[in-house]
N, C-alpha and C positions, 0 to 999 in steps of 0.2 A: 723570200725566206721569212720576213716579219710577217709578212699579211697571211699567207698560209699553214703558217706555223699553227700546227694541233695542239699545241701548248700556248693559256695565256701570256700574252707578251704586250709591255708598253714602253713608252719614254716620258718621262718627267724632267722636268727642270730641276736642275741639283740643289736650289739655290731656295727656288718658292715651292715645291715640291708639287708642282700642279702638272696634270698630266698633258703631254704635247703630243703624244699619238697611242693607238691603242688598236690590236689585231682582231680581227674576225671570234678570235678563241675566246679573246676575255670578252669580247660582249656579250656572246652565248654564255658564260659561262658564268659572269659575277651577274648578269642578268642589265644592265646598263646599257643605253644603245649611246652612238660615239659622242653625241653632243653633250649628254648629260655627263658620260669622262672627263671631255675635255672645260666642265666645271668645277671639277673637283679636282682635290690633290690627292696623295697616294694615300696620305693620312686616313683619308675618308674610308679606306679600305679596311683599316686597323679596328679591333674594337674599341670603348670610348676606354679609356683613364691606361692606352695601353705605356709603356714606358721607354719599351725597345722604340715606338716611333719618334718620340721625343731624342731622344737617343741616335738615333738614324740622320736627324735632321741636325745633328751636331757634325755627325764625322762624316756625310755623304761632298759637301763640296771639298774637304779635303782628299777624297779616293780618287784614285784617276786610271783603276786599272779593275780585276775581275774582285768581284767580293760577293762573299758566300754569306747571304743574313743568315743562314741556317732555318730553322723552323719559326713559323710565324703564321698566328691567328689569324684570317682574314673574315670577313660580316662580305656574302654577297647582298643584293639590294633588297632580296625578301627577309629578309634577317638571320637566314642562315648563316651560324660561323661554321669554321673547315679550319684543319692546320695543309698551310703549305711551304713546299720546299721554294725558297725564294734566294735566286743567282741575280746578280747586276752587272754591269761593268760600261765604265765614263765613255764619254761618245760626246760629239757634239750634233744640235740636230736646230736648225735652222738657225745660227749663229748664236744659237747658247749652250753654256756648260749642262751638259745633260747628263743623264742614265738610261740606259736602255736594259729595260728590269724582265724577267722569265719566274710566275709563280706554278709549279710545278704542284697537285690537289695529292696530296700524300695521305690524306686525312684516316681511309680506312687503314693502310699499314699505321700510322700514330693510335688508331680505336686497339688493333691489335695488340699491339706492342704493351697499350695503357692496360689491357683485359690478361694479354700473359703476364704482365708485373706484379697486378693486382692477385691472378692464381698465384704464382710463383709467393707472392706474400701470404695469402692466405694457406697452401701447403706448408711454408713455412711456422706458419700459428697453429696448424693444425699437427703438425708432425712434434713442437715445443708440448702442445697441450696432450697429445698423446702421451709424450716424455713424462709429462708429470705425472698423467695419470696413473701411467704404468710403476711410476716411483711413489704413489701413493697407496695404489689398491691393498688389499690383505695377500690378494689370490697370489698365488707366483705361473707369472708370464713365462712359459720356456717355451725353446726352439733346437732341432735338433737335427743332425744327418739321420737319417732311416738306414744308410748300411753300414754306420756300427756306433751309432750314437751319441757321437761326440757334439756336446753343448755348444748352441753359437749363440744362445742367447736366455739370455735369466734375467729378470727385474729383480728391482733393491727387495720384494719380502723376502725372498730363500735367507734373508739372514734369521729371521725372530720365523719363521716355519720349520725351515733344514738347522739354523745354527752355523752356519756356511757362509758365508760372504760372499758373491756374483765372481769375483776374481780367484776364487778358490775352485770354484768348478768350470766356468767356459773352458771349452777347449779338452775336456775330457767327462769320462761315462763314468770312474771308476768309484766314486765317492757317495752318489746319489744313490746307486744301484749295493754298496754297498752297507749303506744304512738300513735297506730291508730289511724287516723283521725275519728271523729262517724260516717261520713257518708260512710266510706270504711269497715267497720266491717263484715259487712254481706257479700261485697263480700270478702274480706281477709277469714271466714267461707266457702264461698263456695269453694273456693280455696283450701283452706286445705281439707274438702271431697273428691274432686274432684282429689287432691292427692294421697289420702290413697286408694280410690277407683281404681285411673287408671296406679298410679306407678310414675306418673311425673306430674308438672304443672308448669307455667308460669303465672304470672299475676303483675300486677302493682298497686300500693295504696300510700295514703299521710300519712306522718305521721308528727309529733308535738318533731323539734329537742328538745333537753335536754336547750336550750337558747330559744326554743319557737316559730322559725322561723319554717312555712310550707315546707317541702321535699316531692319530689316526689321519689319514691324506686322504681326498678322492681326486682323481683324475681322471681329465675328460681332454680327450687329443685325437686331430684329425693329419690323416697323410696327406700332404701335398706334391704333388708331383714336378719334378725336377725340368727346369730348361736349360735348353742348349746343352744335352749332354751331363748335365748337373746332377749329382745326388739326389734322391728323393729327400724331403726336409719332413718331419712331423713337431706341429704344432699343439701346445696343447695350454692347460690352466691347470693348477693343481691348487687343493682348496684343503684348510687344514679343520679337518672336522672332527676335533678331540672334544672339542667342550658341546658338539652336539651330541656327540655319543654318548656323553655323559647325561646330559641333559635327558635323550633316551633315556637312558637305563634307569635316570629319578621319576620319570615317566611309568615306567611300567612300574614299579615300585608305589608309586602313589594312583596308578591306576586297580593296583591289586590293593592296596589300602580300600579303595573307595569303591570295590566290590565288595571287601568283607564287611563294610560297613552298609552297604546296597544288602548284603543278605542278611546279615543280623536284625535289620530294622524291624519293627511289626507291621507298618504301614505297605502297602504292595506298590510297587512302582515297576515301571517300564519306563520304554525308551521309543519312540517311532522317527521313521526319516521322512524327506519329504513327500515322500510317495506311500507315505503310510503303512511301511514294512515296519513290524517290530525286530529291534537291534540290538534291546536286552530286556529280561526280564529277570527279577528277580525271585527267592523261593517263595516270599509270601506271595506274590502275583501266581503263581503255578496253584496255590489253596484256596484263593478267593475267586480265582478266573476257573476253575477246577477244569485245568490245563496244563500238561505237558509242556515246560519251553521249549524245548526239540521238537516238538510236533509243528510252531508256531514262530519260533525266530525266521525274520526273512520272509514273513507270510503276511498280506495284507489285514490288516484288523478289521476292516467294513465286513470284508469276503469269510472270515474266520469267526465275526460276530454278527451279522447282516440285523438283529433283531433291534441293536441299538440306534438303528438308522435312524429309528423313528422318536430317539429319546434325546430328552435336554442334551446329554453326555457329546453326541455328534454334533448339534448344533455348539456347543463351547468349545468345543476342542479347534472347530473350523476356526471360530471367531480367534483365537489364542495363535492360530498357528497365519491365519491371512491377517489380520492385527499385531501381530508381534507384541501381543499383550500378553501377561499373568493370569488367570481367569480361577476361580473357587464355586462349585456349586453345589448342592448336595442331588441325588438324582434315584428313581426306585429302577433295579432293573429287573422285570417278570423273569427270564429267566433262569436266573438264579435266586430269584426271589429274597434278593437284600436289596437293602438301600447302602448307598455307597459317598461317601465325605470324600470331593477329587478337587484337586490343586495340581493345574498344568501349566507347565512352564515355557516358551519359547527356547529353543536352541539353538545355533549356527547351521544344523540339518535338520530339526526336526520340532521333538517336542519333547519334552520331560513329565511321565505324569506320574504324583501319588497320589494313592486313594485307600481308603481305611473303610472297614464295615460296620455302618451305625445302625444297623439294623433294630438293634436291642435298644439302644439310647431312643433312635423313632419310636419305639413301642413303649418305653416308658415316656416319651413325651406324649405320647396320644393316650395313656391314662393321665396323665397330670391334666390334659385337656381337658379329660373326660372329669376328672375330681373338682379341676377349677368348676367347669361349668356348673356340676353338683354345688359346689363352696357358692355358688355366684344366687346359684336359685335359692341354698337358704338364706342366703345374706338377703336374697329380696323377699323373702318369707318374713323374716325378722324383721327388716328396715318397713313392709307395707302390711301385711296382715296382723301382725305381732301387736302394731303400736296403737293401731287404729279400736281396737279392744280396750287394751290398756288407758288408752287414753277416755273412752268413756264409762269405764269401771272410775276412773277418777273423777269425775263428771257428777255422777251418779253420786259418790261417798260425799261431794262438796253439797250434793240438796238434801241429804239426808237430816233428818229434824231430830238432833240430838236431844231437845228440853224438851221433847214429847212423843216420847216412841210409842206412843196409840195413835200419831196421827196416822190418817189414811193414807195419806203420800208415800207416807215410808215402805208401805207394799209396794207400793207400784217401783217405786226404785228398787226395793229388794229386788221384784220378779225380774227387772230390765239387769240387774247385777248377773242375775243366776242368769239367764240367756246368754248374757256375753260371756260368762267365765265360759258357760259352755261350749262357746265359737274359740274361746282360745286356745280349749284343751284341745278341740281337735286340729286346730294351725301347731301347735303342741308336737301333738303323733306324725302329723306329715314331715315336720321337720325331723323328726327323729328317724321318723322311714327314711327320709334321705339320707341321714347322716350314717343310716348303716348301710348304704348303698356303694359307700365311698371305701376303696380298698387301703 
């Protein structure tokens, strides 16, 4: 029965704890063949700094009947540890006090038992942390029977959403339902059919807080269906959407602000999305694009303008809208034959552009162009033809022979005087022809 036992089995001395015989099982199985056993003691079985064996080798020569170690680490000789169930009981085995020991390999029920304790912990952390969550959120968590609604479950918000306390409502329909607003009843009814009929629904209603103040709610609740004979239960979230309502309604209020300020302006603006659809235009853009916005909301602008393809205005608008940069240029477009001052903006869809018609400003800067250059040629009349005269009319007056006006010199300088005044009067006329050239 020792030697063929399917379960390790051995005997040790009670005393030095060395082993005195050992079965077929435990050599298979801790990996050990007999003689290298009967080297060691049981200890060696133990892993190192264990305490139960120190322990063992205290109260084992006083045992003298069955005893149950219970569960205990054991290291086979590859280094594998394993927990085993380990029995003993006193025996004598060649005229010594012994033990004849039975380690039973429990190890995967101990991996189980460690892996359900550690779920079983972790559900429990998870189910705590749910707890809080749900006692933290804004939303209110409810739960409910489907055949006649009675509340099985509400988190801590229905107090600061409904004005209701959790304890005030489980357990009954009659308090939630009648906070409805009158005029939302029927659809809050058709909602609930619409429920039970399609499995889920969404909808929003006002309801009359517990102090009396109007609430907007939305809620969004799915059917679950019922086991073992069970009620159907409907679950849902209800979310109190007063201050976005509100929030709306400043929305369109300043969204109609920032139209009429969009159409008063002088500057023409529009609006494009990503795909290059205009989204708004305003009245001066409908004068300056001499364009219909109904004709052109929702209509690509390449497709509605094709001719600017080829103008600066397409290349900046690309660079502004794939750059998510600001961009300013000024641009002529032939077919409508202005020039146009455009400042385009980046948007979360699209692009924002103003543009003004500087048609008229161009054309007076292309005379002031034209005036400078006039302004520039007399100034070079005057600074090189003017002075180059002048300067040898003075020339001339310095050799002239004051204490003898019969010399003969003084002709010759006269005649060279009269020449050059004559070169100046005509640098003279051409400057004046220019200067009446100048608008």
């Amino acid at each position: 029965m020792f030697e063929e036992s399917p379960i390790p089995m051995w005997v040790y001395d009670s005393i030095t704890l060395k082993f005195l015989a050992v079965n077929a099982a435990a050599v298979h199985f801790y990996g050990y063949s007999r003689e290298e056993f009967l080297r060691m003691t049981v200890q060696d079985l133990r892993p190192e700094h264990d305490l139960s064996t120190l322990l063992e080798i205290v109260k084992m020569p006083t045992l003298n009947s069955f005893y149950d170690s219970g569960r205990r680490k054991h290291v086979k000789k590859n280094g594998e540890s394993f927990f085993a169930q380990v029995y003993s009981h006193a025996t004598r085995f060649g005229g010594k006090v012994a033990r004849v020991m039975l380690a039973m390999d429990i190890n995967n029920k101990v991996v189980i038992e460690q892996k359900n304790e550690e779920l079983n912990q972790l559900v429990k952390v998870q189910k705590k942390r749910l707890d809080d969550i749900l006692a933290s959120v804004n939303e209110v968590i409810w739960s409910c029977r489907a055949d006649n609604f009675e509340l099985l479950y509400i988190n801590s918000a229905c107090l600061s959403v409904y004005g209701y306390d959790a304890s005030e409502l489980l357990g009954e329909n009659k308090i939630l339902f009648g906070i409805i607003h009158p005029e939302d009843k029927r659809l809050m009814k058709n909602a609930m059919e619409n429920l039970l009929t399609n499995g889920k629904a969404s909808f929003e209603y006002r309801i009359f807080h517990k102090d009396g103040t109007l609430k907007h709610i939305h809620n969004q609740a799915v059917l679950q269906p019922g086991r073992r004979g069970q009620p159907d239960v409907i679950n849902g979230i209800a979310v109190d959407t007063t201050r976005l309502r509100v929030v709306e309604e400043q929305l369109k209020i300043n969204v109609s602000e920032i139209e009429t300020i969009l159409e008063s302006i002088t500057d023409g603006f529009f609006a494009v999305n990503a795909n290059w659809e205009f989204t708004y235009i305003n009245k001066e853009s409908e004068i300056l694009l001499q364009r219909r916005r109904e004709n052109i909301i929702g209509k690509n602008i390449w497709q509605n303008f094709p001719l600017v393809i080829d103008l600066q205005f397409y290349k900046e608008l690309h660079t502004a809208i794939n750059e998510q940069v600001s961009v300013h240029f000024e641009d002529y477009f032939p077919q409508l034959q202005k020039w146009f001052s455009v400042n385009a903006y980046p948007t979360r869809d699209g692009l924002a552009v103003y543009f003004r018609d500087i048609t008229e400003e161009k054309e007076n800067a292309i005379r002031i162009q034209a005036q400078n250059k006039k302004l520039t040629e007399i100034a070079w009349l005057q600074s090189h033809k003017v002075r180059g005269p002048v300067a040898n009319i003075m020339g001339l007056v310095q050799l002239f022979n004051y204490d003898d006006p019969a010399d003969p010199v003084n002709k010759e300088i006269l005649d060279g005087i009269r020449t050059t005044t004559n070169y100046l009067d005509d640098v003279i006329k051409e400057i004046v022809n220019n200067a009446d050239t100048i608008v």
